[in-house]
TILUMMI-229977 format. One record per residue (C-alpha): residue number from 0; residue in one letter; x negated, y, z. Coordinates in Angstrom, 2 decimals. Last residue first. Example, Ala and Ser with C-alpha at 12.3 -4.5 7.8 and 13.67 -1.06 7.14 Angstrom:
BEGIN
+-----+---+---------+---------+---------+
:   k : r :       x :       y :       z :
+-----+---+---------+---------+---------+
:   1 : S :  -13.67 :   -1.06 :    7.14 :
:   0 : A :  -12.30 :   -4.50 :    7.80 :
+-----+---+---------+---------+---------+
***
This chain:
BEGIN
+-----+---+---------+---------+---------+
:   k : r :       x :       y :       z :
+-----+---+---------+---------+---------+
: 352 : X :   -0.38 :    7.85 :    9.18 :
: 351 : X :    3.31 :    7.63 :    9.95 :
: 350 : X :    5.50 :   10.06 :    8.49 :
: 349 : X :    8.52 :   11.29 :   10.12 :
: 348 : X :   11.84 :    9.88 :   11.62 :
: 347 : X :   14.59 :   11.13 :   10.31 :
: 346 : X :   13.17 :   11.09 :    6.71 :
: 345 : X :   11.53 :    7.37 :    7.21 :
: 344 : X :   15.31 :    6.27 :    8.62 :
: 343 : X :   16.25 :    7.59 :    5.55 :
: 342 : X :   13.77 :    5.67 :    3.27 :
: 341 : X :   14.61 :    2.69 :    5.11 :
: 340 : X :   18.34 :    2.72 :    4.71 :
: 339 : X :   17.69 :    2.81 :    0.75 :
: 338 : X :   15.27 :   -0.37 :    1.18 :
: 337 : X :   17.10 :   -2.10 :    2.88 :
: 336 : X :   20.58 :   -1.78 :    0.43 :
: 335 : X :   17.94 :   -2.80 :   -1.87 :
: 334 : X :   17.12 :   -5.82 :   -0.53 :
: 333 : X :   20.66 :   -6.39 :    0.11 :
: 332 : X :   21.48 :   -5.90 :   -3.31 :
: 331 : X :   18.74 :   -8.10 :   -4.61 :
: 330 : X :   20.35 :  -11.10 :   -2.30 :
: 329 : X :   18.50 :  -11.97 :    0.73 :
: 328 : X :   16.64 :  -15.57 :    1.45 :
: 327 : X :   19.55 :  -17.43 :    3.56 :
: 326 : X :   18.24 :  -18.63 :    6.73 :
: 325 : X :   16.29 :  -21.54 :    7.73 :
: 324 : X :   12.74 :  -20.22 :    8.88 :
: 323 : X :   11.80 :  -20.57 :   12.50 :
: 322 : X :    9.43 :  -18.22 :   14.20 :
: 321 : X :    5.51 :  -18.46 :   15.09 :
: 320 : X :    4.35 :  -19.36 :   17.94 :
: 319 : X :    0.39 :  -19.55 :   17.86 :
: 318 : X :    1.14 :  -16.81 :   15.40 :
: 317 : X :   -1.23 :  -15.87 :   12.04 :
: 316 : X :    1.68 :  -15.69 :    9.79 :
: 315 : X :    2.06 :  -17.83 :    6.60 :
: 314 : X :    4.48 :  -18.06 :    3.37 :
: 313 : X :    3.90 :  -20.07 :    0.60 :
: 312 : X :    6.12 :  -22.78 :    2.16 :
: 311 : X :    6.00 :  -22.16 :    6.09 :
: 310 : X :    2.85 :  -22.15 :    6.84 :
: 309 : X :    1.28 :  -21.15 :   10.17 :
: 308 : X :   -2.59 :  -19.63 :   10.29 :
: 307 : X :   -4.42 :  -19.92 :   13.52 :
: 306 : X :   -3.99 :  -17.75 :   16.34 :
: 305 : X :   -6.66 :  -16.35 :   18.07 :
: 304 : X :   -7.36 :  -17.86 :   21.54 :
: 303 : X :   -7.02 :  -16.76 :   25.29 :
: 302 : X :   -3.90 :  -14.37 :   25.49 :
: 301 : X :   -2.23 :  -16.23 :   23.28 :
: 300 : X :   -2.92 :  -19.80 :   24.83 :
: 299 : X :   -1.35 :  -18.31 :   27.96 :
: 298 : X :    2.04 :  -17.72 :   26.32 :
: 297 : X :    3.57 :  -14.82 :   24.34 :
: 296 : X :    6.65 :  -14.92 :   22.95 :
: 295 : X :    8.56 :  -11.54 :   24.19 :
: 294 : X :    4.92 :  -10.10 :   22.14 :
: 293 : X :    3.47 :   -7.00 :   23.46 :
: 292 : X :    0.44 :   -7.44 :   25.16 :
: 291 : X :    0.31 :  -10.91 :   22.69 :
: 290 : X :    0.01 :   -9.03 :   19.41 :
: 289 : X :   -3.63 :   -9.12 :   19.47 :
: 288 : X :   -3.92 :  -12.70 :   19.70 :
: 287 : X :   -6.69 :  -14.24 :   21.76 :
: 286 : X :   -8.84 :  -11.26 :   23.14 :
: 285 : X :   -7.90 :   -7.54 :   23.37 :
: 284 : X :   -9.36 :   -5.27 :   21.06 :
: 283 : X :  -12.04 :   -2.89 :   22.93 :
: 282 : X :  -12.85 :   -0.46 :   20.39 :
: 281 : X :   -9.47 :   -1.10 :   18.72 :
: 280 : X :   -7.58 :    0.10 :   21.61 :
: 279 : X :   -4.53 :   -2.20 :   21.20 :
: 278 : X :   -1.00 :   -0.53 :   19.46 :
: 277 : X :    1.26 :    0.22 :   22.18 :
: 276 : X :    3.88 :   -0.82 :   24.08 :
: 275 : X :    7.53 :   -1.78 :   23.97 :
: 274 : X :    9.19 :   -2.64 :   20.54 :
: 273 : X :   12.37 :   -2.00 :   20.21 :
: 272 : X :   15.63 :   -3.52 :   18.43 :
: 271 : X :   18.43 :   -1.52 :   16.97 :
: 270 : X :   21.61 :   -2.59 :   17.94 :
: 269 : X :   23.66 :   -4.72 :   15.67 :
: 268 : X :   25.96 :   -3.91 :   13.77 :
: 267 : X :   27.80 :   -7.17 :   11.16 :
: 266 : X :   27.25 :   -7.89 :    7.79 :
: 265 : X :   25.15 :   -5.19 :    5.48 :
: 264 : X :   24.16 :   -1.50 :    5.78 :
: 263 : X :   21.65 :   -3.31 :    8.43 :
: 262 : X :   19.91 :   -0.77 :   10.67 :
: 261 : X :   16.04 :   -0.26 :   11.25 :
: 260 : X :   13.55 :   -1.68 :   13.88 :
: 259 : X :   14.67 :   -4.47 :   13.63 :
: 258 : X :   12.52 :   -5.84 :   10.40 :
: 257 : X :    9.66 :   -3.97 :   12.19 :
: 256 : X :   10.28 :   -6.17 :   15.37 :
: 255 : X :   10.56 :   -9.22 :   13.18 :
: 254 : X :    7.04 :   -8.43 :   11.45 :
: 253 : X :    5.76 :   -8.62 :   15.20 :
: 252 : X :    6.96 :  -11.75 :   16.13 :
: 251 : X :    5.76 :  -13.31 :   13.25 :
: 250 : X :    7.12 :  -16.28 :   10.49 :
: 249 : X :    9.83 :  -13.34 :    9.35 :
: 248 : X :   12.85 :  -15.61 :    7.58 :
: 247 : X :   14.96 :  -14.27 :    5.09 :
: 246 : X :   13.14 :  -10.93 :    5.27 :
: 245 : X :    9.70 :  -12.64 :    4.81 :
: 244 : X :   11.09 :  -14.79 :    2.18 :
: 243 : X :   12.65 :  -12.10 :    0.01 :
: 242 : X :    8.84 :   -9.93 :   -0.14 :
: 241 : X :    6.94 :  -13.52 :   -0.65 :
: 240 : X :    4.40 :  -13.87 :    1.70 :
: 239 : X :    1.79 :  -12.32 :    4.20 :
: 238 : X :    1.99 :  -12.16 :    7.61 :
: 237 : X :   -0.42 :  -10.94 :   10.32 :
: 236 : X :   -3.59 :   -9.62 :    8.11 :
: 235 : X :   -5.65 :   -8.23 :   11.18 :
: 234 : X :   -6.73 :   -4.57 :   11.92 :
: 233 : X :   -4.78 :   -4.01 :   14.93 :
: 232 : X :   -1.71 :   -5.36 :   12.82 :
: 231 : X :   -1.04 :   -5.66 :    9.35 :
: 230 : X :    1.99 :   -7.39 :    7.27 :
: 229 : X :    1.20 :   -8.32 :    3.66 :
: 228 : X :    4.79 :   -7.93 :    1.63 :
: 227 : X :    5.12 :   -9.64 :   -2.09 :
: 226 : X :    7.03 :   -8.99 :   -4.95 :
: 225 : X :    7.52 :   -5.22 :   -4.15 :
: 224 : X :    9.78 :   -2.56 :   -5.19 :
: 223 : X :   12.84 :   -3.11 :   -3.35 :
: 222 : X :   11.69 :   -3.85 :    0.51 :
: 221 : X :    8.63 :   -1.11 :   -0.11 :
: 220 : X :   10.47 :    1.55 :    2.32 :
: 219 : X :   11.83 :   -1.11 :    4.52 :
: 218 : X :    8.76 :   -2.04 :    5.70 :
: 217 : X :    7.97 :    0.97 :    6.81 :
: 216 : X :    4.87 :    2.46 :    7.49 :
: 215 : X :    3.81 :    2.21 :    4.05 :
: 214 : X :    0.69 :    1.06 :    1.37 :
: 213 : X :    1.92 :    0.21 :   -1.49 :
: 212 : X :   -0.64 :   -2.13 :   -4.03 :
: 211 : X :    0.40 :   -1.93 :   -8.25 :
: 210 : X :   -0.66 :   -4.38 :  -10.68 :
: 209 : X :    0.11 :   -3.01 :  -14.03 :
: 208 : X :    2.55 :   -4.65 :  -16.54 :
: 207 : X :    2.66 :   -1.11 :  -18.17 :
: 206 : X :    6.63 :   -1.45 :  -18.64 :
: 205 : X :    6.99 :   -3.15 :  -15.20 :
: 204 : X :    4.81 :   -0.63 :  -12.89 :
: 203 : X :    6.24 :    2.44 :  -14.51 :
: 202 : X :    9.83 :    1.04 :  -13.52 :
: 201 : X :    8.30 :    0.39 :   -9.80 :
: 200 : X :    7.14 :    3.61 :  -10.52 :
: 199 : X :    9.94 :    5.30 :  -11.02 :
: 198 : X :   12.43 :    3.62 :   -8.37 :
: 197 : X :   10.05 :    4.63 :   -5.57 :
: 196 : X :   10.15 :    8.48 :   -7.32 :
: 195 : X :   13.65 :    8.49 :   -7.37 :
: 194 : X :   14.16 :    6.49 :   -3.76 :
: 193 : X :   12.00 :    8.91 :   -2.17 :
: 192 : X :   13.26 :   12.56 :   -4.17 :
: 191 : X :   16.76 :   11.60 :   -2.78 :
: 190 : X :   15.30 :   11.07 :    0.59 :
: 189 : X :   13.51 :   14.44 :    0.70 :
: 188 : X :   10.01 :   14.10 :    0.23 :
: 187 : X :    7.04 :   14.83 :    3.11 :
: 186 : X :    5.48 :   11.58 :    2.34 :
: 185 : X :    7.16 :    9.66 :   -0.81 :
: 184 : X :    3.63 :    7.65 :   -2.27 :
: 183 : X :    2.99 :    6.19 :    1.21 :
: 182 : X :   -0.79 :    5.11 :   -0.50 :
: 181 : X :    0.13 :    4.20 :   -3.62 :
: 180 : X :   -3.13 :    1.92 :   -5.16 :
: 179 : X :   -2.82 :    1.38 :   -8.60 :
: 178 : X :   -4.63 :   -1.72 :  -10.12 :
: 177 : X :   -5.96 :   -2.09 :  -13.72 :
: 176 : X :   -6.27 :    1.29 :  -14.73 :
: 175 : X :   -5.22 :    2.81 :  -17.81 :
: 174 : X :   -7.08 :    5.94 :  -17.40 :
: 173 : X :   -4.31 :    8.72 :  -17.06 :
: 172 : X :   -2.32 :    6.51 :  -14.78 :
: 171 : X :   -3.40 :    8.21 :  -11.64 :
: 170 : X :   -3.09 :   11.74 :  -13.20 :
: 169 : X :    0.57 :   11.00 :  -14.00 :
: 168 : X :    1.20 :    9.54 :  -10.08 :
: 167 : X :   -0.10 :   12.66 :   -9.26 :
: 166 : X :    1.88 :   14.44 :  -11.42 :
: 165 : X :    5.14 :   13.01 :  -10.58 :
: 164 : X :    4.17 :   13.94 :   -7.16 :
: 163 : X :    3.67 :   17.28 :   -7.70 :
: 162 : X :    7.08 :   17.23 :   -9.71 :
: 161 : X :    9.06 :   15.86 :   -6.46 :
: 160 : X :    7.22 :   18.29 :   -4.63 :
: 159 : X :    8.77 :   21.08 :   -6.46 :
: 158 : X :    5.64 :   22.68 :   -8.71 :
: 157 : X :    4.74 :   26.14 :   -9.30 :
: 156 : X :    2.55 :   25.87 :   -6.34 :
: 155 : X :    0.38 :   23.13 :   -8.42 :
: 154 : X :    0.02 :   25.50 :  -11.47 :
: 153 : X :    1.82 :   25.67 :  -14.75 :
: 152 : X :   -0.18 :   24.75 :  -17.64 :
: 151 : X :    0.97 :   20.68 :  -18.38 :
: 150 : X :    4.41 :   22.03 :  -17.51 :
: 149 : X :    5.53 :   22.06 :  -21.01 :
: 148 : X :    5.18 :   18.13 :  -21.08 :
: 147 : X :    7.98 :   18.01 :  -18.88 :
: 146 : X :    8.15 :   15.63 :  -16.50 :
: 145 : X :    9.71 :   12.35 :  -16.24 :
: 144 : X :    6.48 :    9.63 :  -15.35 :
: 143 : X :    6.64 :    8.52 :  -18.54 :
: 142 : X :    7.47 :   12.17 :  -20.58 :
: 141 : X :    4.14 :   13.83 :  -18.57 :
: 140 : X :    1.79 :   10.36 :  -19.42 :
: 139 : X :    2.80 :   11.29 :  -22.91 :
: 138 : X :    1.70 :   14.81 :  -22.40 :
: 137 : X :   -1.67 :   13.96 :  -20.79 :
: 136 : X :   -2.73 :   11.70 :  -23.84 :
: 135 : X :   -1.80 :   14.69 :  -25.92 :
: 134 : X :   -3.96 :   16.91 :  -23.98 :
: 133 : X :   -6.71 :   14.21 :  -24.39 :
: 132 : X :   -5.93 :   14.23 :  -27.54 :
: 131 : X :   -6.35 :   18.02 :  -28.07 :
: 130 : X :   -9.59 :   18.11 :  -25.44 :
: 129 : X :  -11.39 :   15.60 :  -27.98 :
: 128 : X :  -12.41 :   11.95 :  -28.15 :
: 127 : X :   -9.89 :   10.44 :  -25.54 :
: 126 : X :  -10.60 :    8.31 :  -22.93 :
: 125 : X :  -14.43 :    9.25 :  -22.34 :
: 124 : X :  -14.09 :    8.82 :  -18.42 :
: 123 : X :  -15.04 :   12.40 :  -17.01 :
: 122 : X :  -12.77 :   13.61 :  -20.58 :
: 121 : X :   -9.60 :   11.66 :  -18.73 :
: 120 : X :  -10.31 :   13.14 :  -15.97 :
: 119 : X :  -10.71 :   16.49 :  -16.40 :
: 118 : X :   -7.34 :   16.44 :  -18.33 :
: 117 : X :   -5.84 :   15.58 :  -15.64 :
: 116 : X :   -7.00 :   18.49 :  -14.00 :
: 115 : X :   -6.12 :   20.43 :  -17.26 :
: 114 : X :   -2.56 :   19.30 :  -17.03 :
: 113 : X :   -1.88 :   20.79 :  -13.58 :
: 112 : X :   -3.24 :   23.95 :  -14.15 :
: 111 : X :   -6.65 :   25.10 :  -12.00 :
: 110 : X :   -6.75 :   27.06 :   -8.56 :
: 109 : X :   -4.69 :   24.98 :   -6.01 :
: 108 : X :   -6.73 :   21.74 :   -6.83 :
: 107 : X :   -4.07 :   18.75 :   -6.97 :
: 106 : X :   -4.56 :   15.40 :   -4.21 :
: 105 : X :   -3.75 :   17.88 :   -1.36 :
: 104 : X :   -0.38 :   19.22 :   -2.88 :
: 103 : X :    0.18 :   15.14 :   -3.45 :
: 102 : X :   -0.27 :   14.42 :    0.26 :
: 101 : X :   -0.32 :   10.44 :    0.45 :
: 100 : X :   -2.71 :    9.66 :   -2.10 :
:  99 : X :   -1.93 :    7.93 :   -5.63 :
:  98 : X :   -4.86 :    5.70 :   -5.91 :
:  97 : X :   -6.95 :    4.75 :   -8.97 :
:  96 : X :   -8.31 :    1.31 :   -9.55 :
:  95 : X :  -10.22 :    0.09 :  -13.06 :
:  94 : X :  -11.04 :    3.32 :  -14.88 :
:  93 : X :   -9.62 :    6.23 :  -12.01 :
:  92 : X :  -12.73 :    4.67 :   -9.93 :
:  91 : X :  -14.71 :    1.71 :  -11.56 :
:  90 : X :  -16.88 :    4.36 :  -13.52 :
:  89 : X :  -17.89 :    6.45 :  -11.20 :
:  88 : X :  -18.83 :    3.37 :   -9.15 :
:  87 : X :  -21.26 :    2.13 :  -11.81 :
:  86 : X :  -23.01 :    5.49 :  -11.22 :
:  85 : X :  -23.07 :    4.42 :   -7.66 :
:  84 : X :  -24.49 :    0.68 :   -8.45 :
:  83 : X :  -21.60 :   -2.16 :   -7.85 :
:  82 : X :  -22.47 :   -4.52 :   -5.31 :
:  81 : X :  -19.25 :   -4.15 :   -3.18 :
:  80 : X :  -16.93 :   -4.12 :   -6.27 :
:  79 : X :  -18.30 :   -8.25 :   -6.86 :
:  78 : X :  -16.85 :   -8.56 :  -10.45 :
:  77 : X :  -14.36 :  -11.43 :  -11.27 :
:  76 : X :  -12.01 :   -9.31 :  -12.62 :
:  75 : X :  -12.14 :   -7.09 :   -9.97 :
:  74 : X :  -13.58 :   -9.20 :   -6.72 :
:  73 : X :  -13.39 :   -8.28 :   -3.16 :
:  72 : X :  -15.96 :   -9.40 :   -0.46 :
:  71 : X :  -16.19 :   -9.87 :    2.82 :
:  70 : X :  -17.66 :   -9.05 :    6.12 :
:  69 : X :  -19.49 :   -6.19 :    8.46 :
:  68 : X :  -19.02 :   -3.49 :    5.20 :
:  67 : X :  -19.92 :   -0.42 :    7.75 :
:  66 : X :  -17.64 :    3.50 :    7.97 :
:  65 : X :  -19.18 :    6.24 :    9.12 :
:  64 : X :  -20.06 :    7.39 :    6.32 :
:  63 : X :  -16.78 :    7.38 :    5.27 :
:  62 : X :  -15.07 :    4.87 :    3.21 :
:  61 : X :  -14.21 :    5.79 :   -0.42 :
:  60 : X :  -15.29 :    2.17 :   -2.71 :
:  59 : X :  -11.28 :    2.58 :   -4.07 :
:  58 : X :  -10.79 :   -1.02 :   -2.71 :
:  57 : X :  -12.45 :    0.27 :    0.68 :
:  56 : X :  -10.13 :    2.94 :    0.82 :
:  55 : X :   -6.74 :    0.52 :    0.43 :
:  54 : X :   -8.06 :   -1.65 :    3.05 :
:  53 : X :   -8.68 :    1.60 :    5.22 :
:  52 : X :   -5.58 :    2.40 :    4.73 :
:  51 : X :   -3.97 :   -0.32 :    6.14 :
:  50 : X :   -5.80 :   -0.32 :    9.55 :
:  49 : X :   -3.33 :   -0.65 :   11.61 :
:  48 : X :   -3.64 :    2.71 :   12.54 :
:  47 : X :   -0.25 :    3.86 :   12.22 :
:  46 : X :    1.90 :    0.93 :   12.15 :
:  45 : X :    2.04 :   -1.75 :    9.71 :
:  44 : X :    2.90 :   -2.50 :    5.96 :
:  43 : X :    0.75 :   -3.46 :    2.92 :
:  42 : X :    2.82 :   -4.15 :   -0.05 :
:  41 : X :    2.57 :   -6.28 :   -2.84 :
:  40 : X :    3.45 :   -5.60 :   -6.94 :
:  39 : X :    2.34 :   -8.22 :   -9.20 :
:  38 : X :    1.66 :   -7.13 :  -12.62 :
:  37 : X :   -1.57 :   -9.02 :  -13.01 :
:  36 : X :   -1.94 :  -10.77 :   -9.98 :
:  35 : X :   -3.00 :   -9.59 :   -6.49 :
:  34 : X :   -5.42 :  -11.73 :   -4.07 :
:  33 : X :   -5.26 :  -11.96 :   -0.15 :
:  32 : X :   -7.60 :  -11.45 :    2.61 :
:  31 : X :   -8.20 :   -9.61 :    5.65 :
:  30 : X :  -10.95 :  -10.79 :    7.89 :
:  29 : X :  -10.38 :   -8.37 :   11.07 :
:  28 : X :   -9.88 :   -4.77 :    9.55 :
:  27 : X :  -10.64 :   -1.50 :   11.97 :
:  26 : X :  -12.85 :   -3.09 :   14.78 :
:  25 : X :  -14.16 :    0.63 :   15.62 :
:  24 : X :  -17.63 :    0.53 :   17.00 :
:  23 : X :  -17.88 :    2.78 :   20.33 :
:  22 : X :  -16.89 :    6.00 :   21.73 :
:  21 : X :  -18.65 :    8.70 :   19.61 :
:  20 : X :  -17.42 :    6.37 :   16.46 :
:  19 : X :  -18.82 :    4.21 :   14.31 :
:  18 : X :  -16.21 :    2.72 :   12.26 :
:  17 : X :  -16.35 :   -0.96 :   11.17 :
:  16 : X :  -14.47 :   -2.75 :    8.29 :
:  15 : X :  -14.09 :   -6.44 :    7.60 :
:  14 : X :  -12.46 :   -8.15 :    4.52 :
:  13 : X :  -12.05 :  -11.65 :    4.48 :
:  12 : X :  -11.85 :  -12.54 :    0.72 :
:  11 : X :   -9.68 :   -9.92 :   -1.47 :
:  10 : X :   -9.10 :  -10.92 :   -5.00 :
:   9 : X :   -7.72 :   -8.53 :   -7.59 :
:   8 : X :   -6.70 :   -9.84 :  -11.06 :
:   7 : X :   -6.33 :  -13.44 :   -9.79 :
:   6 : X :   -6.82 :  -16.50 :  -12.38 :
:   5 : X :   -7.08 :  -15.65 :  -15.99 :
:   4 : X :   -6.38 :  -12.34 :  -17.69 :
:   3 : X :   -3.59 :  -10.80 :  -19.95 :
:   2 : X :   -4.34 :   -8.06 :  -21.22 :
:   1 : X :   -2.57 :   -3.88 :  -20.28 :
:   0 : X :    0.20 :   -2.90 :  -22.11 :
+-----+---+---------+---------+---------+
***
């Protein structure tokens, strides 16, 4: 079990990514910030493109090189990741942060066993003092994450994807890191397989008392498993705040559109609500709020200003208009009644990216 620190473990201070591109600088994350405490669990949810990968890539130091640091800072610990040397950044990745990636076939090299890969990793890192307890170390993470040590030297096509995933999430752990990153952790499962796995880690998560960061589409999909929910859009930080408060009460327009975008299991149908219009071209974002091509609230002073921040407790959404808060925060059961309805309506629907 992982030490207890002072003050944030992870602290994010208006992050800003650009992308040069063939068609102009991409504006791909506006001043995002937020901090993560030692086993705390928060999600990042938006549409494709929303730029909520690229958070998670620039925590893991793996931008592109097309890919510029316009703003911000984040802090590990205390320690600046940004002006860490590049053997330093060996070092920091898999030992501090590791990610579980979205394709888990992709994540797993076709031509070497399972266990040795993880192996690899652990002996890259100085873990363990020799291959056997390394392979021990690799066995144990096996049992936690509910595989069979046995299949340490069975290759990735011998694998379900349920297992591949397991494996994944095995090979993430195998340094003790500080923060996981799970970026859409269930793609291409079955719905079963989704809520096992979800359910897993957030178990994982609790035993280690690691911090843990989603990353998802859906906002149903992390309902359960998170303590707190950071909504993105065109690049910017939207909403952020407790997971139960932002379903009780969603502070932005556009976090209530992904809240209705999927169907209650509890208290009375309702029709599933859409969302007209598409995500801003983020080469040429439009100005004042982002949201406002598309928002039923929008008013002049949207279309001319960015919003400021609204409060509403320890909540906030960045909404010249932002919604009222009064109802009942939801029960555990109906967070995770969510939370199973989201991971079908994920199945029907496909993955975002």
């Amino acid at each position: 079990m992982a030490a207890k620190i002072n003050g944030p473990l992870l602290k994010v201070e208006d992050l800003t990514l650009r992308y040069l591109t063939r068609g102009g600088e991409v504006r791909a994350v506006e001043g995002v910030s937020f901090e993560l405490e030692q086993g705390q669990a928060l999600g990042l949810v938006g549409e494709s493109g929303c730029g909520k990968t690229s958070v998670a890539n620039s925590l893991m130091r793996l931008l592109p090189d097309n890919a510029r640091l316009a703003g911000g800072q984040v802090w590990l610990r205390g320690e600046d990741i940004f002006a860490l040397e590049e053997d330093e950044v060996r070092e920091y990745r898999w030992r501090r942060v590791a990610m579980v990636f979205q394709a888990a076939m992709n994540s797993l090299d076709p031509v070497y066993k399972v266990g040795q890969q993880i192996v690899e990793a652990i002996e890259a890192h100085e873990i363990e003092g020799t291959i056997s307890a390394a392979r021990e170390r690799v066995a144990r993470l096996f049992r936690l994450v509910g595989l069979d040590p046995a299949l340490m030297d069975r290759y990735p096509h011998e694998f379900s994807g349920g297992m591949r995933q397991r494996a994944v999430i095995a090979m993430a752990l195998s340094c003790d890191p500080a923060v996981i990153i799970a970026d859409e952790p269930t793609t291409a499962l079955d719905v079963i397989v989704q809520d096992r796995i979800l359910r897993e880690l957030k178990a994982i998560q609790q035993q280690l008392n690691m911090a843990i960061i989603y990353i998802s589409h859906d906002i149903a999909v992390v309902a359960e498993v998170t303590d707190r929910i950071g909504v993105m859009y065109a690049g910017h930080l939207v909403e952020y705040g407790n997971t139960a408060d932002v379903f009780r009460a969603p502070l932005h327009p556009y976090t209530d559109a992904l809240l209705g975008s999927f169907p209650s299991v509890t208290g009375e149908r309702r029709p599933l609500a859409g969302l007209s219009g598409e995500p801003p071209n983020l080469i040429d974002p439009p100005a004042g709020c982002p949201f406002h091509p598309r928002c039923p609230r929008a008013t002049q002073i949207c279309q001319e200003e960015f919003p400021p921040q609204a409060w509403e407790g320890t909540q906030w959404a960045k909404c010249w208009h932002p919604m009222n808060a009064g109802a009942e925060a939801p029960s555990d059961v109906e967070l995770e009644a969510a939370s199973d309805v989201g991971i079908v309506e994920q199945s029907a629907h496909g993955e975002g990216g």
